[in-house]
DRENBABA-93802 format. One record per residue: residue in one letter; x, z, y of N, C-alpha, C in turn. Coordinates in pm, whole numbers, padded with zeros to 5 digits, always signed. Atoms other than C-alpha are relative to their C-alpha. Layout:
BEGIN
aXZYXZYXZY
...
END
This chain:
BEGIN
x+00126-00052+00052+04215-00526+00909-00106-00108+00010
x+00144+00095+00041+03927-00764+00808-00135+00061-00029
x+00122-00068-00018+03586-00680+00909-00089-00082-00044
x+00149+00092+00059+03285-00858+00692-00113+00007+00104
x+00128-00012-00022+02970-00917+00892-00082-00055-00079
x+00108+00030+00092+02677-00927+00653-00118-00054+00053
x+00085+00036-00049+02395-01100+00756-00146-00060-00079
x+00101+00096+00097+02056-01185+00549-00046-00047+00070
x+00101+00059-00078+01860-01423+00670-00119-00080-00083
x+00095+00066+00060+01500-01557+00578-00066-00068+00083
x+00066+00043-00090+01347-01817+00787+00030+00002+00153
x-00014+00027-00082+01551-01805+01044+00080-00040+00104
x-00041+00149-00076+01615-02160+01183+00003+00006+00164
x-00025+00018-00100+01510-02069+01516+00139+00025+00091
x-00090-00098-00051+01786-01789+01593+00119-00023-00005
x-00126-00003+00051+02074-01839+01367+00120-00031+00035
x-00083+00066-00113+02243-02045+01611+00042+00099+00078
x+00023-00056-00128+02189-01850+01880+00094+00149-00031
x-00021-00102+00058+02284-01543+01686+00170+00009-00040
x-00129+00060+00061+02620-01665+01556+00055-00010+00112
x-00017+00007-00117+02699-01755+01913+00048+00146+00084
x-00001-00094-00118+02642-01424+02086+00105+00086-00094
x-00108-00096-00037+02808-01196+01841+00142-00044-00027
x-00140+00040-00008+03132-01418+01825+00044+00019+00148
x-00055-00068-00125+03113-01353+02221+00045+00152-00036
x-00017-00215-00036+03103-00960+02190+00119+00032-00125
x-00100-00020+00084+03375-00958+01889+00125-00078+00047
x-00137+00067-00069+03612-01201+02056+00112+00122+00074
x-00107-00073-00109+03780-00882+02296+00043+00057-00139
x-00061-00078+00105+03800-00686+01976+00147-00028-00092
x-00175+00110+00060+04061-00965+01785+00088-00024+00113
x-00080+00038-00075+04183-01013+02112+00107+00149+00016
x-00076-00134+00001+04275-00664+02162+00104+00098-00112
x-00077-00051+00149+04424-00585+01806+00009-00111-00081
x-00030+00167+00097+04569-00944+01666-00017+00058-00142
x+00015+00003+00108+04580-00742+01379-00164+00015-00109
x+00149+00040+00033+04176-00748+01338-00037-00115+00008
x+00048+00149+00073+04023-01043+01177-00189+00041-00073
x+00131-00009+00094+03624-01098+01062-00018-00135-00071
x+00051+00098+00074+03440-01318+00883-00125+00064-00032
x+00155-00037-00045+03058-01358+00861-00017-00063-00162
x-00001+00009+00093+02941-01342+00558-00207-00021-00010
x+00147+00009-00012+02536-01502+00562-00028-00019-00107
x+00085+00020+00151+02284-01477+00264-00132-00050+00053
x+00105+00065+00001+02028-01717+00299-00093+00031-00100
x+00085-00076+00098+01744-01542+00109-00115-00143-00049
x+00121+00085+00030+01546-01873+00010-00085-00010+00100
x+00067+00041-00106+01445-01975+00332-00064-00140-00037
x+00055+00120-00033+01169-02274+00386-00007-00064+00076
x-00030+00113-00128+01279-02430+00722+00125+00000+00002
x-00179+00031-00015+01629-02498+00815+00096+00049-00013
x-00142-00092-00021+01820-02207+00806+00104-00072-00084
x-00131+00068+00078+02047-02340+00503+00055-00093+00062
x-00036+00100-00030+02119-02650+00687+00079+00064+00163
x-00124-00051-00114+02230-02478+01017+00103+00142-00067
x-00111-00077+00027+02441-02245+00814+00114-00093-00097
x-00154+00100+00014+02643-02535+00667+00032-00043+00102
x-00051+00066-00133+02681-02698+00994+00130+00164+00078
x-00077-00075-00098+02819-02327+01140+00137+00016-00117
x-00151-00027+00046+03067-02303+00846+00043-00144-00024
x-00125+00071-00049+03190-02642+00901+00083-00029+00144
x-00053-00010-00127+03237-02551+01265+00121+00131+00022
x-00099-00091-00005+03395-02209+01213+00030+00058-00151
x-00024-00110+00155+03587-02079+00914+00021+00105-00044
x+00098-00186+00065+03496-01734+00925-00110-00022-00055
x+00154-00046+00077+03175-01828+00797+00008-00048-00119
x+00062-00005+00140+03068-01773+00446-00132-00029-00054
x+00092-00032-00011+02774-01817+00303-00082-00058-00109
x+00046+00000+00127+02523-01775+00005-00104-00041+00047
x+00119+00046-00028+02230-01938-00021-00115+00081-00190
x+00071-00072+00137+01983-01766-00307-00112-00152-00095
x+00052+00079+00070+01765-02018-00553-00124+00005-00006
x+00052+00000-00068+01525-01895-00398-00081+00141+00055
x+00006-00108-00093+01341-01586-00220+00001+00135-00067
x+00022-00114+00047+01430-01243-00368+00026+00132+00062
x+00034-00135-00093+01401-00987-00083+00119+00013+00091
x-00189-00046-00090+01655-00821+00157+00070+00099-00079
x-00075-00114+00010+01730-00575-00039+00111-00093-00125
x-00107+00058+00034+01902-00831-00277+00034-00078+00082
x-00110+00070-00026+02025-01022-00015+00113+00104+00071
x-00089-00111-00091+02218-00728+00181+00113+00063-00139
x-00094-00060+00190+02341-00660-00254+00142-00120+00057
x-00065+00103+00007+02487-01025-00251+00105+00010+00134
x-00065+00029-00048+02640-01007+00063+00104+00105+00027
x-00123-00078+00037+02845-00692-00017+00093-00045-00098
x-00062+00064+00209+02931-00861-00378+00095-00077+00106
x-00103+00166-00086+03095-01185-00147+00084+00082+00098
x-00097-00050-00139+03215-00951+00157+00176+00049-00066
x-00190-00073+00051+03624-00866+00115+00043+00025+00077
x-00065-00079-00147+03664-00697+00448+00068+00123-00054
x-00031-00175+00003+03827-00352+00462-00127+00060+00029
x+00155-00089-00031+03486-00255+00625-00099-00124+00043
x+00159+00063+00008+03124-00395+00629-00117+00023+00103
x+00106-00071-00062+02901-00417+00890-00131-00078-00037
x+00109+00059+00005+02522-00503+00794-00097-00017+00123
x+00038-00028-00094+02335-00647+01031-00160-00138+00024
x+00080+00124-00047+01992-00892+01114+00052-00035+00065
x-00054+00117-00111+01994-01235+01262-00148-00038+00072
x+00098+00068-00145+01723-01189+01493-00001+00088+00107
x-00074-00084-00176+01914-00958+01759-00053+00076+00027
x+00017-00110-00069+01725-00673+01731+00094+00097-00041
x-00070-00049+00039+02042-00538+01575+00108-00005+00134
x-00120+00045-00091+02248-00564+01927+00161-00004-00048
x-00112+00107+00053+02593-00750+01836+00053+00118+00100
x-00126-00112-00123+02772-00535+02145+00002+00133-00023
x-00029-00060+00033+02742-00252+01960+00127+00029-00195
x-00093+00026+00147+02964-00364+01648+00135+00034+00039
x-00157-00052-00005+03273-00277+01853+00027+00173-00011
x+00020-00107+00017+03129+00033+01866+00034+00090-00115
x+00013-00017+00121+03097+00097+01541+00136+00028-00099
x-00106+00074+00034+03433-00040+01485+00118+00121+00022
x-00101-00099-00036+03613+00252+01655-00006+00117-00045
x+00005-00091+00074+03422+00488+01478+00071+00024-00100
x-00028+00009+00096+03522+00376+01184+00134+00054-00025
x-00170-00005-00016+03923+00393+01311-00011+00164+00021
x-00042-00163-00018+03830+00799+01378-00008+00079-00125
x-00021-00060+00119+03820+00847+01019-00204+00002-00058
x+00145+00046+00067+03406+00750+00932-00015-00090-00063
x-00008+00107+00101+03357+00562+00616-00146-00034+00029
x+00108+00065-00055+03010+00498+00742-00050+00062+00132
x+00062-00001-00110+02865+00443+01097-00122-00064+00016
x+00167-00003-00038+02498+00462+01167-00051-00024+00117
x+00052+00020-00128+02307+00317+01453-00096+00004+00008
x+00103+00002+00080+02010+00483+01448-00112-00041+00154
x+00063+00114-00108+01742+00285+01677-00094+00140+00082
x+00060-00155-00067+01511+00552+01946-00176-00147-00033
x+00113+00050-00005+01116+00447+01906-00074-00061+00136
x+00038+00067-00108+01100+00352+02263-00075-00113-00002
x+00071+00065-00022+00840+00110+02315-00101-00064-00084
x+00067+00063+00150+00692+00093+01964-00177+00112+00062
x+00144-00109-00077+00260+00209+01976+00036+00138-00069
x-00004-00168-00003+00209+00549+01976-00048-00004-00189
x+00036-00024+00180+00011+00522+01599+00094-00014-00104
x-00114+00061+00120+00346+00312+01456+00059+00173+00012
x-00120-00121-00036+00564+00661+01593-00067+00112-00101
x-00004-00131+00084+00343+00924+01435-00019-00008-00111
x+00019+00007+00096+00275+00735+01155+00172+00040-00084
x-00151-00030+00068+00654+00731+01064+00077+00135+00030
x-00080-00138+00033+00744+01078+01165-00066+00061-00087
x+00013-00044+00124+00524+01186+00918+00000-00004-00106
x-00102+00060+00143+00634+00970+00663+00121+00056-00013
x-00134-00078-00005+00971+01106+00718-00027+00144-00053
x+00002-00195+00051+00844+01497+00695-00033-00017-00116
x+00040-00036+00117+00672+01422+00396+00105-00066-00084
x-00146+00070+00134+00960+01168+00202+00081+00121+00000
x-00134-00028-00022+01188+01421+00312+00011+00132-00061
x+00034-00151+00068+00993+01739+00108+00018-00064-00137
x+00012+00000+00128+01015+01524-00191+00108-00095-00066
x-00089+00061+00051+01333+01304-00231+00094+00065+00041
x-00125-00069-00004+01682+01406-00338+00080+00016+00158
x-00081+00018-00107+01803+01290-00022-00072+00033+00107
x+00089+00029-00089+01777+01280+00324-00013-00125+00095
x+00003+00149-00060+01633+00983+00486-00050+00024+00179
x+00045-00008-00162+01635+00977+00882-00066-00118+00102
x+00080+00062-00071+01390+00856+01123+00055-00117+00030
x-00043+00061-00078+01496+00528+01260+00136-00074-00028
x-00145+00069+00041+01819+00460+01054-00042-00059-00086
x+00072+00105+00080+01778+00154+00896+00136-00069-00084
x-00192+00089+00044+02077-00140+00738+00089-00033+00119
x-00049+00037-00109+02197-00183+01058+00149+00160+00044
x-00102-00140+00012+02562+00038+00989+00112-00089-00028
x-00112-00033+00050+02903+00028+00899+00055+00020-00109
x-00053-00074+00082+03067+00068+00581+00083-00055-00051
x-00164+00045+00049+03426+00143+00459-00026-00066-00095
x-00011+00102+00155+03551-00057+00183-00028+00099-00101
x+00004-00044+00114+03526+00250-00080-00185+00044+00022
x+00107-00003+00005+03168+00311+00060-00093-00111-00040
x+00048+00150+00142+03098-00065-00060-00003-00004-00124
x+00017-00009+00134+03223+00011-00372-00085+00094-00072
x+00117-00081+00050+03022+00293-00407-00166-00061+00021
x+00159+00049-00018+02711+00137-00317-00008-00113-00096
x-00034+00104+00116+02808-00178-00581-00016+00049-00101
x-00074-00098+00132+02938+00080-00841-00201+00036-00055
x+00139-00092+00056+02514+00196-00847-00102-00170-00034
x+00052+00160-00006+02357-00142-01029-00138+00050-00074
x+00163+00016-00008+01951-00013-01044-00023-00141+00035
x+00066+00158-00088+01756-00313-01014-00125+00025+00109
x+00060-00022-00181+01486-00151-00767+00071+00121+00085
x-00075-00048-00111+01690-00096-00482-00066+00081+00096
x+00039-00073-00089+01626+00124-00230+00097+00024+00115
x-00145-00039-00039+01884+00079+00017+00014+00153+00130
x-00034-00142-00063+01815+00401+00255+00030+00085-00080
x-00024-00058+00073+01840+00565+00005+00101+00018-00060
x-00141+00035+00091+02179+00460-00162+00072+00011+00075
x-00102-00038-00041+02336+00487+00152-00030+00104+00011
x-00008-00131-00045+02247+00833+00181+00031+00061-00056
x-00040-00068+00097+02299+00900-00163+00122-00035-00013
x-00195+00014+00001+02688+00786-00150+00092+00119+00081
x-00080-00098-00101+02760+01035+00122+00115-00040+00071
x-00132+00034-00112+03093+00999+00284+00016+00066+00138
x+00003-00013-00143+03207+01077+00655-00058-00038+00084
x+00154+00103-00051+02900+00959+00863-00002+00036+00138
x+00003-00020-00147+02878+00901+01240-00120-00076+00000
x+00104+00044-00006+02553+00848+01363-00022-00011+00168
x+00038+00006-00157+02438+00725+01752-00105-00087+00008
x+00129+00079-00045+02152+00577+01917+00012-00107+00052
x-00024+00160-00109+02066+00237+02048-00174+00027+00022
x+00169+00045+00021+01696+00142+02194+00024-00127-00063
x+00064+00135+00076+01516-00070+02025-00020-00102+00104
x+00012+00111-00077+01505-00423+02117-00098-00068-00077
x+00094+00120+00075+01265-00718+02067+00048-00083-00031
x+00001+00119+00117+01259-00973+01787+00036-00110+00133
x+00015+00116-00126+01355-01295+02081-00030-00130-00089
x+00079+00159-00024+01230-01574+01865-00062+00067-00194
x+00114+00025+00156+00979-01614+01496-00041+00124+00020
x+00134-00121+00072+00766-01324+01336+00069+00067-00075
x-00033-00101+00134+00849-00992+01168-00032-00030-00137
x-00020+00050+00122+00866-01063+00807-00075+00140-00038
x+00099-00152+00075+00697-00727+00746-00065+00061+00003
x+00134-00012-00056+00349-00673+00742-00042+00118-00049
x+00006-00074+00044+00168-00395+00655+00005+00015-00136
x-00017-00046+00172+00161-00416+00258+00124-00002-00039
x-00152+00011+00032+00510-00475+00282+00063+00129+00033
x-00064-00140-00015+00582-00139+00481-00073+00100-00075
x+00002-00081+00044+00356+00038+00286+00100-00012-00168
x-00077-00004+00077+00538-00086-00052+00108+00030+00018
x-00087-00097-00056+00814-00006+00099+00039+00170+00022
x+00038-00191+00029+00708+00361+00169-00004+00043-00118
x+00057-00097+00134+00600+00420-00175+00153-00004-00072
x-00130-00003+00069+00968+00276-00306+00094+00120+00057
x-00085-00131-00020+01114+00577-00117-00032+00103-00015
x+00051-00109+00045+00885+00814-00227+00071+00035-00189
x-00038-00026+00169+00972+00733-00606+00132-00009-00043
x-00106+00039+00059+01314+00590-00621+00121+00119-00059
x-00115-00114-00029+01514+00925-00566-00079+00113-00042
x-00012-00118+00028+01345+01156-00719-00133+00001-00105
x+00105+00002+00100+01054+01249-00984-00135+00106+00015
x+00114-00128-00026+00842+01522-00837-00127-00054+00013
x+00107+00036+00006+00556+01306-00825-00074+00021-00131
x+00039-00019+00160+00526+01333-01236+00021+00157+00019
x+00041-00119+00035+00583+01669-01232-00075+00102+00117
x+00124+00003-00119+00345+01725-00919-00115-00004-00072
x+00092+00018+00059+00070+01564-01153+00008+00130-00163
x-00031-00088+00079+00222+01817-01427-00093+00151+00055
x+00024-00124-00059+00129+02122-01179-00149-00030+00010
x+00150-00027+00031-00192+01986-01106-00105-00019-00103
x+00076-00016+00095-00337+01933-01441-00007+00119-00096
x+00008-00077+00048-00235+02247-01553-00080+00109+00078
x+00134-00092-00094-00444+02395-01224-00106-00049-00016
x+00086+00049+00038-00721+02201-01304-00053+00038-00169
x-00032-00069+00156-00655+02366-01696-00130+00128+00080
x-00027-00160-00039-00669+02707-01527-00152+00018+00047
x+00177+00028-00048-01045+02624-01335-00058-00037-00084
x+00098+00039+00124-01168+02496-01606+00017+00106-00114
x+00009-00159+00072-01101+02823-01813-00089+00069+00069
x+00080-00102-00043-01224+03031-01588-00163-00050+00070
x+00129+00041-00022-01512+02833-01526-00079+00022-00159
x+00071+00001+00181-01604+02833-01938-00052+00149+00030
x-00005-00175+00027-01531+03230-01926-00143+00042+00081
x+00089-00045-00088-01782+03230-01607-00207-00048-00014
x+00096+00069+00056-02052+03012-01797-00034+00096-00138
x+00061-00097+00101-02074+03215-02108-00029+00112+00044
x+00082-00104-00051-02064+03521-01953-00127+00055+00077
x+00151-00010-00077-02363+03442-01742-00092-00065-00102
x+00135+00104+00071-02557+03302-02034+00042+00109-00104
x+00028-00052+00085-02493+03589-02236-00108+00151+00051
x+00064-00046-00074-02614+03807-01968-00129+00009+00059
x+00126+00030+00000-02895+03623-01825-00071-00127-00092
x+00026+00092+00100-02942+03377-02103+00008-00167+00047
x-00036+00167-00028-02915+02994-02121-00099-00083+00104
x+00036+00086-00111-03022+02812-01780-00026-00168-00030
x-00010+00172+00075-03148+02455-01768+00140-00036+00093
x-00149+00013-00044-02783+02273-01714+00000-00051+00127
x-00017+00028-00147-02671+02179-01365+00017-00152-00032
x-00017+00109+00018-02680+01769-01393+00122-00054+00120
x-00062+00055-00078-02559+01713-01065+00092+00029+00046
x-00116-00053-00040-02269+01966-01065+00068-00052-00117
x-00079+00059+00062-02153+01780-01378+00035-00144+00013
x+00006+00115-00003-02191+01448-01283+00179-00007+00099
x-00149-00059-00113-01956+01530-00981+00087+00020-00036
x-00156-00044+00046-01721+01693-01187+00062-00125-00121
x-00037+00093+00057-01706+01421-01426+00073-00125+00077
x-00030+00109-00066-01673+01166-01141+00134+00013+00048
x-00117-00089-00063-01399+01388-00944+00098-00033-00119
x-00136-00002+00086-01204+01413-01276+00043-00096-00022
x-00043+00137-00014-01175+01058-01310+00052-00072+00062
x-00065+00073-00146-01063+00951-01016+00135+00072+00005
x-00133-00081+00012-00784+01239-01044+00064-00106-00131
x-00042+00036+00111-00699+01088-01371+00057-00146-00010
x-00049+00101-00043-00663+00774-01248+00105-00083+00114
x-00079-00022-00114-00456+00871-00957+00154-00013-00100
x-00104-00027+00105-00212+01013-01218+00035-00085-00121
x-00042+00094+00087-00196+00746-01437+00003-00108+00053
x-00067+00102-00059-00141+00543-01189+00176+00035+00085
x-00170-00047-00027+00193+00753-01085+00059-00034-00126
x-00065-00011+00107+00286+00771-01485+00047-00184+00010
x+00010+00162+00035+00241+00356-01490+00103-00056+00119
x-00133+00053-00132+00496+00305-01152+00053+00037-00065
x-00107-00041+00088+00738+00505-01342+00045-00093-00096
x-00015+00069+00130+00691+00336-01633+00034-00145-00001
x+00015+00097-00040+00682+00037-01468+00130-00049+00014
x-00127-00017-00017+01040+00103-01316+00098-00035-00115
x-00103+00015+00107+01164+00182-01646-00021-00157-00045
x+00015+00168+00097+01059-00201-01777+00090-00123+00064
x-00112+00111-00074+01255-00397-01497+00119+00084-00019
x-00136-00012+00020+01560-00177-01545+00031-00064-00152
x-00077+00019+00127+01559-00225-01920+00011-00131-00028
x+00025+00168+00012+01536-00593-01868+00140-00091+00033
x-00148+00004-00043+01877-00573-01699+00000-00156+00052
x-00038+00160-00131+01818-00945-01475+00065+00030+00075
x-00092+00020-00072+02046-01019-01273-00116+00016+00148
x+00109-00009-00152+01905-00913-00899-00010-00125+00123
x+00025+00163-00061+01932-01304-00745+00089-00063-00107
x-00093+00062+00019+02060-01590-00846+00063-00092+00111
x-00048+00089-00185+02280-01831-00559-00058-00115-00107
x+00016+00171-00029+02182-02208-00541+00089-00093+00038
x-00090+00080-00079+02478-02286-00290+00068+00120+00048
x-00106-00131-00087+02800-02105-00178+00104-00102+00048
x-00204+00058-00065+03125-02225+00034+00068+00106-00085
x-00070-00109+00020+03242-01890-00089+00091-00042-00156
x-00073+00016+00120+03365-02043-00428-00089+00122-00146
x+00071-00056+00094+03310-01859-00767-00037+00183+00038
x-00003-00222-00063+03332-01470-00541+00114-00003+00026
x-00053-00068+00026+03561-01277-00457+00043+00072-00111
x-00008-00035+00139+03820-01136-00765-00034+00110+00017
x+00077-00200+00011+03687-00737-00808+00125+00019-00001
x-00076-00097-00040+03872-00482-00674+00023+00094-00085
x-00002-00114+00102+04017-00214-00918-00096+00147+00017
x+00098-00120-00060+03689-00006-00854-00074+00037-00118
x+00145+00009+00088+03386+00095-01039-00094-00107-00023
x+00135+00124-00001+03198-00180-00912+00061-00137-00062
x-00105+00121+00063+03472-00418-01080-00117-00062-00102
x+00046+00082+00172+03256-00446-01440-00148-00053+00043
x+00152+00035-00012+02933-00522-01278+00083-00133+00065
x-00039+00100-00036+03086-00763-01055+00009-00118-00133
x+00009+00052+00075+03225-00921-01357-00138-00056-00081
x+00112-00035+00057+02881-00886-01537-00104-00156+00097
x+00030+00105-00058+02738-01093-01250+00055-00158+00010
x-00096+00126+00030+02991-01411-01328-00093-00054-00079
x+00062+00041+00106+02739-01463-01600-00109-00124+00056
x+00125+00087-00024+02478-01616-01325+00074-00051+00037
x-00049+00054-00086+02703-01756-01097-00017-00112-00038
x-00020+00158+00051+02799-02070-01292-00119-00105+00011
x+00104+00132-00065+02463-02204-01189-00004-00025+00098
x-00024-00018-00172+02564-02222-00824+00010-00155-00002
x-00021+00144-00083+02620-02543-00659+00105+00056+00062
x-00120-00024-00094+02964-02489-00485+00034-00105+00084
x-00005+00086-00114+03015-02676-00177+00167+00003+00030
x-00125-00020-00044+03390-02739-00036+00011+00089+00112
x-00044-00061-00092+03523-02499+00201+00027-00078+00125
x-00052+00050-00118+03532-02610+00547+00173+00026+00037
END
């Protein structure tokens, strides 16, 4: 059995070493214990600007389990965690950061799940030591994503999982170009084991994800999976219809009654201002949508590589995700291919 470890990395030269190191300690008993388990590390260099590329050729001419893509230059995690399923050819996949707050000594863990019949294993992190504002901000992100997308997305479970080989292909087989990956694994379904780890600290550089990044983030899981936001703005312009009827009905009838009043300026101004701002709310939901639809119909390729050991890929598996695979051959040929250690 051949186990892929996936790994994106952006910027980070300090760790990667270090990282590579520890979890070849904590996977060593595992091959030792079942000769017939075998990995291979499969790193996507997301267009890093300090060294990482350069210490990830040095580790795959030291060990030849390692793989590894380098992108042309920076197009997110969520395509590099794509790419490094596309390259992985394990039986099972584990995704995981290379700055160890993903603990490595739980991958054997993971590992045995998998052998009890779970095509995906979840490690979902506890909020221990995060501030109190980060915690309630995200459980109520959760209650509210979780009233309005198809799926369900849980507190604390992040890419940091497990997945069989047909749960790869299912997650391949779905080629949107804005990704959403909580979302895709949740929407694949499968046999799912889920356990806790605490959270650990980042041990060397800077979170990569600041606040405009988690709130874009937030909003991509509000929209990706589902549409109730458009027909949300549907419900309330037809209640806003409905007040504004019975406001006409409540205006003539008092002006036929006690005759025509001088007009209210400053209860229209208001309502003029109010409606505008609604209107602009909502046409700023219609215009994300719409927005969506313009990068799918554009059909780009979601990276391109720069540099691979890996050769032209992996050949596709008789799956679903076979014709996309193929489909992607189209960028490849601008790669730089390096010799295999």
């Amino acid at each position: 059995m051949l186990i892929s470890l996936v790994v994106p990395c952006f910027n980070e030269a300090e760790i990667v070493r270090r990282f590579h190191a520890h979890v070849s300690r904590e996977i060593a008993p595992l091959a030792l214990s079942d000769p017939a388990t075998e990995f291979e590390f499969v790193y996507v260099d997301d267009g890093s600007r300090d060294a990482t590329l350069d210490h990830l050729r040095s580790l795959a001419t030291a060990d030849p389990r390692v793989r590894y893509v380098s992108f042309s230059r920076n197009f997110g995690k969520e395509a590099a965690m794509l790419a490094g399923l596309r390259h992985a050819t394990g039986d099972a996949v584990v995704i995981m950061d290379a700055d160890l707050q993903h603990p490595p000594e739980l991958v054997a863990r993971m590992v045995d799940l998998h052998h009890r019949g779970h095509d995906q294993v979840v490690a979902r992190r506890t909020r221990a030591g995060d501030r109190v504002t980060r915690t309630l901000t995200a459980r109520a992100y959760y209650r509210l994503v979780n009233r309005l997308v198809d799926v369900e997305l849980v507190d604390g479970v992040g890419d940091f999982r497990l997945l069989s080989r047909r749960a790869v292909d299912a997650v391949l087989s779905l080629t949107e170009y804005n990704r959403f990956s909580k979302g895709i694994f949740a929407w694949i379904g499968f046999p799912t084991a889920t356990f806790e780890y605490e959270n650990a600290v980042r041990e060397q550089g800077d979170s990569k994800w600041t606040f405009g990044k988690l709130l874009n983030y937030g909003l991509d899981g509000v929209i990706s999976f589902n549409n109730k936001p458009l027909r949300a703005a549907l419900y309330f312009g037809l209640f806003l219809l409905a007040i504004a009827a019975a406001y006409t009905a409540w205006i003539v009838g008092d002006a036929l009654v006690n005759g025509v009043e001088t007009p209210g300026y400053v209860t229209l101004l208001v309502a003029v201002t109010a409606l505008s701002g609604v209107q602009m709310v909502l046409l700023g939901v219609v215009g994300e949508y719409v927005g969506r639809i313009y990068y799918e119909a554009k059909r780009r390729p979601h990276f391109l590589i720069g540099e691979t050991n890996t050769g032209p890929g992996p050949a596709p598996r008789p799956t679903a995700a076979a014709s996309q695979l193929m489909n992607d051959s189209l960028v490849e040929p601008v790669a730089r291919t390096t010799p295999a250690a």
